[in-house]
N, C-alpha and C positions, 0 to 999 in steps of 0.2 A: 948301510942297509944290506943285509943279508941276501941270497936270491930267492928265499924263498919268498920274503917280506915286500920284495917287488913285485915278484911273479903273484903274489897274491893282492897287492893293488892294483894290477895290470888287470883285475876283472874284470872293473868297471864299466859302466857303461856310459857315454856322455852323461855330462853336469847340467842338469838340471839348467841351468840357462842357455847351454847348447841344444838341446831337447826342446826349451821351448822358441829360439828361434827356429828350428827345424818345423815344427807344427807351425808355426806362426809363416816360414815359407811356402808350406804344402796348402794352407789355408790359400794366401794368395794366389799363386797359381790354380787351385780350384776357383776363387772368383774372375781368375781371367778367362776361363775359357766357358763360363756360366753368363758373362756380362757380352759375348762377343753374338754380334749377332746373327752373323750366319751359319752358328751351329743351331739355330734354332730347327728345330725336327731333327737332328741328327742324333742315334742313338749312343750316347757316349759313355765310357768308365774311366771316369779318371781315379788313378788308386795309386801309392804308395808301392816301390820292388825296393830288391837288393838290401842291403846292410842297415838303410833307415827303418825298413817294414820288419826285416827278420831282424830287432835289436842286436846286432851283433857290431853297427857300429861305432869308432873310438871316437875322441877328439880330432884327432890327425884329417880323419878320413868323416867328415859330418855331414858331406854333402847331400843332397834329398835326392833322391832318382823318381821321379813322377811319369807313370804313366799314361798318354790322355788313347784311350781304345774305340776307334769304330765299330760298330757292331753292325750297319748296314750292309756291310759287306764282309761274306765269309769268306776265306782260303781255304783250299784242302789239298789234301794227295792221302794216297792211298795204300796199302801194305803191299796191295799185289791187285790185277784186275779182278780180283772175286768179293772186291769188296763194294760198299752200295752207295757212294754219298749224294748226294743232293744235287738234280740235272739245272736247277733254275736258274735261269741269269740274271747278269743285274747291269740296271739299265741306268744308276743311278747316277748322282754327279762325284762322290766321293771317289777319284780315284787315288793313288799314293800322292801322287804330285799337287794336286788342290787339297787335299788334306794337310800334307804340312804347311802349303802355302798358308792355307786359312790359321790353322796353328799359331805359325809366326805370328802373322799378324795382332792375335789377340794379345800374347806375350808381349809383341812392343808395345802395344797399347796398355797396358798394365805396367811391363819395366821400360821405360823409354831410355834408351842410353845403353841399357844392361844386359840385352841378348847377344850372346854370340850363337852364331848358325855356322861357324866355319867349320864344325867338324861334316864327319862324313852321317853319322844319325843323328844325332841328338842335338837341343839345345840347349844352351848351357846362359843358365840367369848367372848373374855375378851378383857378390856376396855383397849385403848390408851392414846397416851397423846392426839392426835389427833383423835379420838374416842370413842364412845361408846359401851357398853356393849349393844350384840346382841343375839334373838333367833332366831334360825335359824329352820323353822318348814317344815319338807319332805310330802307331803304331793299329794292326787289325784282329779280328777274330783268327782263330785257326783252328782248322780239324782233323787231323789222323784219324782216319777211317781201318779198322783192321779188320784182315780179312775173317775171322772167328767172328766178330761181330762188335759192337761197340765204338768207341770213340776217344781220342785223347785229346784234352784241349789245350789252346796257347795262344800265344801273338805272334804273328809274322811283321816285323818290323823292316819296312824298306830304307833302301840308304839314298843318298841323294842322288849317285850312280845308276839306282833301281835294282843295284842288287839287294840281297836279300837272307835275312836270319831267322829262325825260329826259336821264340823262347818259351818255358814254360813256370812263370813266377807265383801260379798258386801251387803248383807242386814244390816249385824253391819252401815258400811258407811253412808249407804241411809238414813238407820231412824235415824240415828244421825245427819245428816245435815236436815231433814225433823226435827225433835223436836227443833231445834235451832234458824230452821226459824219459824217457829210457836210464838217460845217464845222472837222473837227481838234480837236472839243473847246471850241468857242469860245462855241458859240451859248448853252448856259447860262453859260458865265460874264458873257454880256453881258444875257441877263436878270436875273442878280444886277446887276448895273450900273445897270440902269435902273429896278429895284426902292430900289436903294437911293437912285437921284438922287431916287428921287417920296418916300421916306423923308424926305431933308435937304429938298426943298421945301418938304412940311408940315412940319416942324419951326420955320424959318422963315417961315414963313405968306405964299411965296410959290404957293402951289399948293394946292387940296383935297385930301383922299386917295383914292388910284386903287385899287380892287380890285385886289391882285394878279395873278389870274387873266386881267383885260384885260391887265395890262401884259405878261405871257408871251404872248399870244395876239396881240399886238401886234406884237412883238421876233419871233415867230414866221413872220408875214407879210411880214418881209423878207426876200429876195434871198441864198443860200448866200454868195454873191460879196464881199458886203458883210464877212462875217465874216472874211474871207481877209484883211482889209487889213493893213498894215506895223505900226501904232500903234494902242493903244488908243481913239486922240483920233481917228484918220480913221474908225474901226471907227463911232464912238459916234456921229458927227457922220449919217454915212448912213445910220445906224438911223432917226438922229432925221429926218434929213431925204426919208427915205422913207416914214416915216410921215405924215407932213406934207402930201406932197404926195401921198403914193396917197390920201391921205381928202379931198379935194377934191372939191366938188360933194356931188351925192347920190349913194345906192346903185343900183349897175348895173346895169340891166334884162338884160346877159350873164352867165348862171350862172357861166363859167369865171373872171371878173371882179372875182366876190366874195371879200372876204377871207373864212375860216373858223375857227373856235376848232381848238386845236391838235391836236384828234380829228379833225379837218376832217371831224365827219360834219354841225357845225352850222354857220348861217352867222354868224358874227361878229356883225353886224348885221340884224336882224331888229326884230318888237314883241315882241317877248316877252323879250327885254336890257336889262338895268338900267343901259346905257351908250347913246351914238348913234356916230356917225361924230364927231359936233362932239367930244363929249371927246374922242374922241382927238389931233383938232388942236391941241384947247388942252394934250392934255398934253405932245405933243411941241412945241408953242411956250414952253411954259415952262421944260422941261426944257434948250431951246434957249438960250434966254436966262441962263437960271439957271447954265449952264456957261460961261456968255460965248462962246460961238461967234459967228462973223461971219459975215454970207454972200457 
């Protein structure tokens, strides 16, 4: 097989019988935390993030990331003090820590045997035969208040520590269907692409493994133009090799400059990233190599 001939089945999206255990897992975790009873009054969104919602994911990587949202309770901060957000307190019983407590509980109640809680956010259902392996992310409202006026929304997801992250997974959605359509459809199939080539690298033990949410946010920061090309093989080559060279040097003291995660309300690179700039050189150098590309 050729590289084009691979690279152009590498577009796929999971098989149909991995899709329908993925719904079939997202199904039951909606009925676990539907059946539990003391979220009864509690304002909740349990919805679909990451590579399950934005179809961008492979086989390798099939897991469900489910997130169940408070709404009773808002978080905020602000741009600067000139901005206005909302004085009222709240007096209620959802704090972070009886929310995931009650969380868990409905998950065991539903998978008995199958939760693990040891990480530091999320819970993690383990895989069936008729399922997939799921996180399960506790998570609240959030509000960026800026000072011109208006609002940004998100989740503030606490960790077991009590620290704390902000996400923002309808804007993940939006610009992910927004760059897709721009590019006739291409730009996820070339993030399955290069999902899958950091897949065959670790297998091979030419490469560590890359969170996949880098590697969308990566494939993300290139150039509409790039997608447009004739072959899969020119397509792939200027992914990689935009990557490459936009991560050269340090991060840009020009805001406009910066790459951003595919919400683009974060910036890519930052301390608070479990990645730097250098992974990403090294992934697109291996990934480079690893296809036998020449320069």
């Amino acid at each position: 097989m050729d590289i084009e001939d691979k690279l152009s089945g590498w577009t796929l999206p999971s098989s149909v019988t991995e899709q329908d255990k993925q719904d079939r897992t997202e199904r039951m975790i909606r009925a676990a935390i539907k059946e539990h009873a003391a979220f009864n009054g509690c304002d909740l969104k349990v919805y679909a993030k990451g590579s399950y919602a934005n179809n961008t994911n492979v086989k390798a990587d099939s897991d469900v990331d489910i997130a169940v949202q408070c709404s009773n309770l808002i978080y905020w901060e602000t741009e600067s003090s000139g901005a206005n957000p909302p004085a009222s307190p709240y007096a209620g019983i959802w704090t972070p820590a009886k929310f995931r407590s009650e969380l868990g509980a409905a998950l065991r109640t539903k998978f008995p045997g199958q939760v693990d809680s040891s990480g530091s956010t999320a819970f993690r259902i383990n895989s069936g035969s008729a399922r997939v392996e799921a996180d399960v992310v506790p998570c609240f409202d959030y509000h960026y208040y800026f000072t011109s006026g208006g609002r940004r929304e998100g989740t503030k997801v606490f960790k077991k520590d009590n620290s704390s992250l902000i996400n923002y997974p309808t804007q993940q959605l939006q610009n992910g269907k927004d760059k897709n359509n721009l590019t006739r459809q291409y730009y996820k199939k070339t993030v399955r692409i290069m999902k899958r080539v950091e897949n065959a690298m670790v297998i091979v033990g030419t490469h560590r493994e890359v969170p996949s949410f880098f590697i969308e946010c990566l494939v993300y920061s290139c150039p509409d133009e790039i997608f447009l090309r004739s072959t899969w093989t020119e397509t792939v080559r200027g992914i990689i090799a935009h990557i490459w060279g936009g991560l050269q040097g340090g991060e840009p003291s020009v805001e406009r400059e910066r790459w951003r995660e595919v919400n683009e309300c974060k910036y890519l690179f930052d301390s608070q990233q479990s990645w730097n700039r250098a992974d990403g050189r090294d992934f697109a150098k291996a990934a480079w190599n690893y296809l036998g590309f020449h320069s």
